[in-house]
N, C-alpha and C positions, 0 to 999 in steps of 0.2 A: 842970124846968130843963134837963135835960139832951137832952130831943124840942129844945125850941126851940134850944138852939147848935148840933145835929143838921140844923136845916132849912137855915142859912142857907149851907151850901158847896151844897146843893143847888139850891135858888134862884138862886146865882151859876153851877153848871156850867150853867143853861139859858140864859144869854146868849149863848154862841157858837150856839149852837141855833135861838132866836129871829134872831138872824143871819143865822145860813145860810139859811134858811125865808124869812126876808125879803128876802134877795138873789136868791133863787130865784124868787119871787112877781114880783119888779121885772122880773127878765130876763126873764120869761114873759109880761109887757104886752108888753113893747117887743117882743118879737118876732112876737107872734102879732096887734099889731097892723095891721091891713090887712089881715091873709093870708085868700088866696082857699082855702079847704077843697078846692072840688069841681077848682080848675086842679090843686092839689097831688096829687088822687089819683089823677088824670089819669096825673098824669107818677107816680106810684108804678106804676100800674100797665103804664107804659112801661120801666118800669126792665128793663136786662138782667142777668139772675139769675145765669145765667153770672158777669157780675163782682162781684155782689155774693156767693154763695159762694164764689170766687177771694179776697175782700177780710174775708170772714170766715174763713178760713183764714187768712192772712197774720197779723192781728190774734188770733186763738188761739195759733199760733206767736210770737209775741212774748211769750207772759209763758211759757210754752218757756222762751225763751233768756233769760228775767230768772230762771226757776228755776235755770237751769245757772250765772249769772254767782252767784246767792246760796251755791252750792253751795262756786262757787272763793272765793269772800268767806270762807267759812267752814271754809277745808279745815282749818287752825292752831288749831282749837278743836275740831275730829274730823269725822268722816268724816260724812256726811250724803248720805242717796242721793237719789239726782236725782228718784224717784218721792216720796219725802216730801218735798221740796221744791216739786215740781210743785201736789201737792193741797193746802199749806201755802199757796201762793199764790193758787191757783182761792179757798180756803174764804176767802182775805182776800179779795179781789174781789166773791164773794159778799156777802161782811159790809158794804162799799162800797155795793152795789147796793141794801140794806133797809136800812141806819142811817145817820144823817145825820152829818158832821164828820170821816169819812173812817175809820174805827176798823178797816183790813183790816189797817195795818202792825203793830199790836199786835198785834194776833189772830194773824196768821202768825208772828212773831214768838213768844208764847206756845207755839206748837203743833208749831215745831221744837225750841223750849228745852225741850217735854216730851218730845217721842218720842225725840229724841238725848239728852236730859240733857245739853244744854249751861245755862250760863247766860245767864237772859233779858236781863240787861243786855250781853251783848256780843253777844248775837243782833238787838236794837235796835239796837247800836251798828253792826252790818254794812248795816244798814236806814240811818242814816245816812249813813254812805261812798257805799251806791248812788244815795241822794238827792245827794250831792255831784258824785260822776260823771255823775248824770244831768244835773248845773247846766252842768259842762264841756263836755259833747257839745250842748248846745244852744244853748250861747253861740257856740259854734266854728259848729255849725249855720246859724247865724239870720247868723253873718259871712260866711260863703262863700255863701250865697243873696243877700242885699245886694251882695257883690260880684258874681256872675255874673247877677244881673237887671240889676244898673246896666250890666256890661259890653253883655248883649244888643239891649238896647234903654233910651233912656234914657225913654220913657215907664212903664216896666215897672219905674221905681223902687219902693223901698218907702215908706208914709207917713214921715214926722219921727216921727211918736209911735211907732212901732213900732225906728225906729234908735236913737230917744232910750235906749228899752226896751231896748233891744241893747246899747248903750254901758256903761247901768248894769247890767245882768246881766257884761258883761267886767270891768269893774272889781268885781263881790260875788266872781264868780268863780276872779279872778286873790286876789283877795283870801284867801279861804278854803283854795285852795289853796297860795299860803305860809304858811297859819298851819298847814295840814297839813303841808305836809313839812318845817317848821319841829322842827312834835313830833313827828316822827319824828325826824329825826336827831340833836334834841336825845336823846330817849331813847336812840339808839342808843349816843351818844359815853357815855351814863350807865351803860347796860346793860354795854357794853364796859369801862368803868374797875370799874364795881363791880356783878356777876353778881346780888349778894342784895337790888337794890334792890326788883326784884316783888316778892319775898314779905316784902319789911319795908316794902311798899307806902309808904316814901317816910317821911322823918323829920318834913319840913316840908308837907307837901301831905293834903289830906283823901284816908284811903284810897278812899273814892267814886270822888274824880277820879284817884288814881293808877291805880287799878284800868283805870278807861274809855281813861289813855293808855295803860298798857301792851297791853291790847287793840289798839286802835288799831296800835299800834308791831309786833303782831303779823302783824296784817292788812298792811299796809302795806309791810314787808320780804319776807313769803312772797313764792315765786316763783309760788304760785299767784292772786296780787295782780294782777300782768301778763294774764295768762289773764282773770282777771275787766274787766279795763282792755278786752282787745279784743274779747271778747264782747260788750260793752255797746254797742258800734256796732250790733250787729245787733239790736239791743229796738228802738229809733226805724229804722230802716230796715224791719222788719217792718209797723209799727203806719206809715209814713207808705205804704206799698205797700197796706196794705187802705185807707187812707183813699183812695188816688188809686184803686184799683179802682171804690169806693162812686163818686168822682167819673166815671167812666166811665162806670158802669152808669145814673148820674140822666143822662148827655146832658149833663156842667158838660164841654166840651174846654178841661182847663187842665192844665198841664204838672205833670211831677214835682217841680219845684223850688216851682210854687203850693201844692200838698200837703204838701211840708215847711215852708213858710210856714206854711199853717191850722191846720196840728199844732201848730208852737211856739204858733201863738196862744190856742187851747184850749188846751194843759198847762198855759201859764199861768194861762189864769184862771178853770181851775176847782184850783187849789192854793189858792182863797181857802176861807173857811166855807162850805159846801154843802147842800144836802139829798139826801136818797140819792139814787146812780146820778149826780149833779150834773144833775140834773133843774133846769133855766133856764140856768144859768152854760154847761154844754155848747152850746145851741142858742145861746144868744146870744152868745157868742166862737166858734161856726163860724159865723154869718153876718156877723159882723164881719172875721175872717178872710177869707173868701170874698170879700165886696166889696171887698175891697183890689182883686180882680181885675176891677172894674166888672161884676159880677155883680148882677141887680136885687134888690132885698131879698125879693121875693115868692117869688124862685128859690131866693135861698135861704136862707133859711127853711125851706121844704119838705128842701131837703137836708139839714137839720141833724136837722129830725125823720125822715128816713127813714135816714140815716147812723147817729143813735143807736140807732133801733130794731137796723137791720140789725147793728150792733154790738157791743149793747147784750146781747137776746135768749142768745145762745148762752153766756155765761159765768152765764145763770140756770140752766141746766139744769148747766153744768159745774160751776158753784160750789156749789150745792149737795149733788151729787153727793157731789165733793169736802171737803165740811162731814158728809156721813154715812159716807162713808170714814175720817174723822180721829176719828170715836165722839162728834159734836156733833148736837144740834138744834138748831132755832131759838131755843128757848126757851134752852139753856144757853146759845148763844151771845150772845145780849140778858147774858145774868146775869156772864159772863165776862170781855166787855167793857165792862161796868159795873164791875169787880171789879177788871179789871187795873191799872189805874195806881196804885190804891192797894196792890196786892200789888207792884208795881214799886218804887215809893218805900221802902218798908219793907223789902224785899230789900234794897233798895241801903244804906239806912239801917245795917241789920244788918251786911252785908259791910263 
């Protein structure tokens, strides 16, 4: 009796799974539909390597300076050196790369809560913030490209469905962030009338949630808050600078403002259910992307497989690297991130 109530959460976690796999599978019709193999290796092997190491550099250097912004995220809860934050995030990237549904933010998250002894819920919880500021910088992004392509030329607008996109990302994001600086000031004015609210985590509220805002209220007041704020500029200016290299080096001549375009487009939509590496969803939102530019599909196509490769590649050798520097294998880390959300849960339960 007790194998069979055991199978059935198992059975239901494979749904996002079959998911992703099958979102995957669709995106890889559609794109590899018509494509000519022997034109595309053509131009692979026209490519100039010059920009494409220029563009894998830039794109290593970005998650660089997403370790540095984790760093300031996290100063209010101790000190964390920027080397274990670095391989914390290579060995999630890693994890990304072979497991499917995205499992690198736990992982990293786990792996600085162990080697610093912080807690994993407000090390998640910093993981969240940067997913928020990363929603502001792109909203802000995708408005100032809109406006200076419409300015330049008005053929060079963007689709409706990509502005429609943009509209509703400003309004989740304007959203969010008054519900964030909401709780924060509310805490603040609490904190300040009555000092012993954190550790009487709250008379009326589940300590769970009171725990996650005062975290939150931490993060958010530090002066190393601000430092994490303008840091984060330079994770998407990094990561859109190797994209427009890679474009350079395939022979696409389209501006730095079309690479901040095909970047929003890909972030978006490979943040759906995935298969590792976002293997279909990657290729088939950069040539969606792309032909916004009247790029032919055949072109690109080819760029989206030689972009991810080129891309793709160097954080196999880092991330794992990085995964035997942190004292993981492959194998513990399959068993780890299997393990973690139910040791999350019950932590938090506990606290």
């Amino acid at each position: 009796m007790i194998s069979l109530f055991q199978t059935r959460p198992e059975e239901k976690s494979r749904i996002p799974r079959i998911l992703g796999y099958g979102l995957a599978i669709i995106c890889l019709v559609w794109v590899l539909r018509d494509f000519h193999i022997v034109k595309a290796m053509r131009q692979f092997a026209a490519a100039d390597w010059r920009w494409v190491l220029l563009g894998m550099g830039f794109d290593v250097l970005s998650y660089v300076v997403q370790a540095i912004r984790w760093k300031f995220l996290l100063t209010p809860f101790g000190k964390v050196k920027l080397t274990t934050a670095i391989r914390a995030v290579y060995a999630g990237i890693f994890a990304n790369l072979v497991l499917p549904l995205r499992p690198g933010e736990v992982l990293r998250s786990y792996l600085i809560a162990n080697s610093e002894e912080m807690s994993i819920g407000r090390v998640l919880g910093s993981v969240g913030v940067e997913r928020l500021i990363d929603l502001v910088i792109a909203t802000a992004s995708l408005g100032v490209v809109s406006l200076f392509l419409t300015g330049e030329s008005g053929s060079m607008e963007l689709p409706r469905n990509l502005k429609r996109a943009a509209d509703i990302l400003g309004v989740v994001s304007l959203l969010l962030v008054s519900i964030l600086v909401f709780l924060i000031l509310y805490l603040e004015f609490k904190l300040g009338k009555n000092p012993e609210l954190s550790s009487k985590k709250g008379r009326h509220l589940p300590s769970r949630f009171m725990g996650a805002l005062t975290g939150l209220h931490a993060m958010g007041t530090a002066p190393s808050f601000y430092l994490a704020v303008v840091t984060s500029i330079g994770l998407p200016a990094c990561q859109v600078l190797g994209l427009w290299c890679m474009m350079k080096s395939y022979g696409l001549h389209l501006s730095f403002m079309a690479a901040v375009v095909v970047l929003l487009v890909i972030n978006l939509g490979v943040s759906l259910p995935n298969a590792p590496a976002n293997v279909g969803a990657y290729q088939f939102f950069c040539v969606v992307g792309v032909s916004i530019f009247n790029i032919e599909k055949d072109t690109a196509t080819g760029f989206s497989i030689f972009a991810f490769l080129a891309l793709t590649i160097p954080f196999v050798f880092l991330g794992f690297a990085a995964l035997l520097r942190s004292g993981m294998s492959l194998r513990s880390m399959r068993e780890k991130v299997s393990a973690l959300p139910r040791q999350v849960s019950s932590s938090s339960a506990v606290s």
